[in-house]
C-alpha positions as CSV (number, residue, x, y, z in Angstrom):
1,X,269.8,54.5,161.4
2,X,267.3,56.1,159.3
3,X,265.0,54.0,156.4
4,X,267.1,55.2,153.5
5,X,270.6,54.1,155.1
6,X,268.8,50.9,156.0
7,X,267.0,50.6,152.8
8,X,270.3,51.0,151.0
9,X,272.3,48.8,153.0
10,X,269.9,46.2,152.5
11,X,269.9,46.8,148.7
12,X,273.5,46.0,148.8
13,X,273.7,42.9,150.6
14,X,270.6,41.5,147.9
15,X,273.1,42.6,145.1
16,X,276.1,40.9,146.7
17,X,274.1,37.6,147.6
18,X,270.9,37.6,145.3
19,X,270.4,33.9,146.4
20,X,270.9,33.6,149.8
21,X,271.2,30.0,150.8
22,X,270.6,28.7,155.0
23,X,272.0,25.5,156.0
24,X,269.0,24.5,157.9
25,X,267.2,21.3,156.2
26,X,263.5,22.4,154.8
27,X,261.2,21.3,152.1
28,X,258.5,24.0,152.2
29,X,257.9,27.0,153.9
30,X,256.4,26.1,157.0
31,X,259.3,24.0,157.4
32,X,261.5,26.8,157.0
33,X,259.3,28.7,159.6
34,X,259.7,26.3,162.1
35,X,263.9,26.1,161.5
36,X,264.3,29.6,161.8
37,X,262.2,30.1,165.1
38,X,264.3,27.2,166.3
39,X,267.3,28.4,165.6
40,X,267.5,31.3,167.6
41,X,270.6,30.7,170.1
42,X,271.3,27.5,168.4
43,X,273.7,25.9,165.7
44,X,272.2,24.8,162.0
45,X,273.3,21.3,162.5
46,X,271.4,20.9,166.3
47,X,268.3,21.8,164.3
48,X,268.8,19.3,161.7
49,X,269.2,17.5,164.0
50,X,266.0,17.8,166.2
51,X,264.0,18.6,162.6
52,X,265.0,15.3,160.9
53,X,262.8,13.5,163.8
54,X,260.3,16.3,164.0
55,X,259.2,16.9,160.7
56,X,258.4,13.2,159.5
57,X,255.7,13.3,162.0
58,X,254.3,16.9,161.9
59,X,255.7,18.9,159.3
60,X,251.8,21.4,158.8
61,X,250.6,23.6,161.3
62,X,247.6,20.8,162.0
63,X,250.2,18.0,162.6
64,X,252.2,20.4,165.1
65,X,248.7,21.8,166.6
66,X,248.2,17.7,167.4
67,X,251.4,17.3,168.8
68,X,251.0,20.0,171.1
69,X,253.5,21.8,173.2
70,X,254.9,18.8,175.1
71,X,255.0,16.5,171.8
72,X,257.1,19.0,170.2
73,X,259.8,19.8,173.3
74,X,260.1,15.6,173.0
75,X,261.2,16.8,169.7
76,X,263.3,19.9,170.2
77,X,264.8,19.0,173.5
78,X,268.6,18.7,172.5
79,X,268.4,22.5,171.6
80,X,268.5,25.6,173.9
81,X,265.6,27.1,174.8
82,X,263.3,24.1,174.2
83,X,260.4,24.8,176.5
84,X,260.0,28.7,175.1
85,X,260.2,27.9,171.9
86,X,257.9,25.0,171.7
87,X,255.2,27.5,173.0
88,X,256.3,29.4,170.2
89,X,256.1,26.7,167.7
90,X,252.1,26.1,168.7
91,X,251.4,29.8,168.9
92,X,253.0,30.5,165.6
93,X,250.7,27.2,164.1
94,X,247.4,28.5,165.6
95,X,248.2,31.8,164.1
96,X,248.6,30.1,160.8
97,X,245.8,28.4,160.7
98,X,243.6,31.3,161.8
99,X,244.3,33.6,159.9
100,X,246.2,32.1,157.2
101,X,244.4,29.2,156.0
102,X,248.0,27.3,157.4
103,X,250.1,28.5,155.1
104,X,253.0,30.6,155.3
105,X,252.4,34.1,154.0
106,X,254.3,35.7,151.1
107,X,254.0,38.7,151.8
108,X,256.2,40.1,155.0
109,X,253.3,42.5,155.6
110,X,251.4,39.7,156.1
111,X,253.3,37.4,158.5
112,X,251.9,35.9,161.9
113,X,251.7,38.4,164.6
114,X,250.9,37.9,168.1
C-alpha cells in the first residue's frame, strides 16, 4: 500500500468518525499512554480494571519511575503479558522524562522512541 492509498483511507475513516472515542478510563494523556500500551492483547474492561488501582497511586511518569517494574506488574498482573509490558511501562516513563520534560508529546513526530 502506497502513502496516497493510505493517506486517503485514513482521511476517510477521520471524516466518518471525527471524534473517535476508546473505552479505556483516562484523565490525561499519560494516562491514555499507559492504557493503550496495556492494552495490547487485552480487553478494555481488564484494563480498567488493573488502571483503576494503578493510577490512584502513580498516574506521572515520576510516580511509575518509583514504583518500578515490579510495583507496576503488582498492578497489571490480571492482564496478559504483564511482565513485558511493565518493562515497557518504565521504559516508556524514563523516555518521558528524558527527553520530554514527562509529558506526553503532541506531536506524533515527536513521540517516545526507543
Amino acid at each position: 500500500m502506497n502513502k496516497a492509498k493510505r493517506l486517503e483511507i485514513l482521511t476517510r475513516l477521520r471524516d466518518n468518525n471525527p471524534h473517535p472515542t476508546t473505552e479505556l478510563n483516562f484523565t490525561s494523556p499519560f494516562e491514555l499512554l499507559i492504557a493503550v500500551l496495556l492494552s495490547a492483547q487485552a480487553t478494555d474492561v481488564s484494563v480498567n480494571k488493573a488502571t483503576a488501582k494503578l493510577y490512584p497511586v502513580a498516574n506521572t511518569p515520576a510516580a511509575m519511575l518509583e514504583l518500578g517494574v515490579e510495583g507496576v506488574k503488582s498492578y497489571i498482573k490480571t492482564i496478559g503479558l504483564f511482565n513485558s509490558k511493565a518493562e515497557n511501562v518504565i521504559k516508556t516513563c524514563r523516555i518521558l522524562l528524558d527527553k520530554h520534560n514527562g509529558e506526553v508529546p503532541e506531536d506524533r513526530g515527536r513521540t517516545p522512541e526507543k
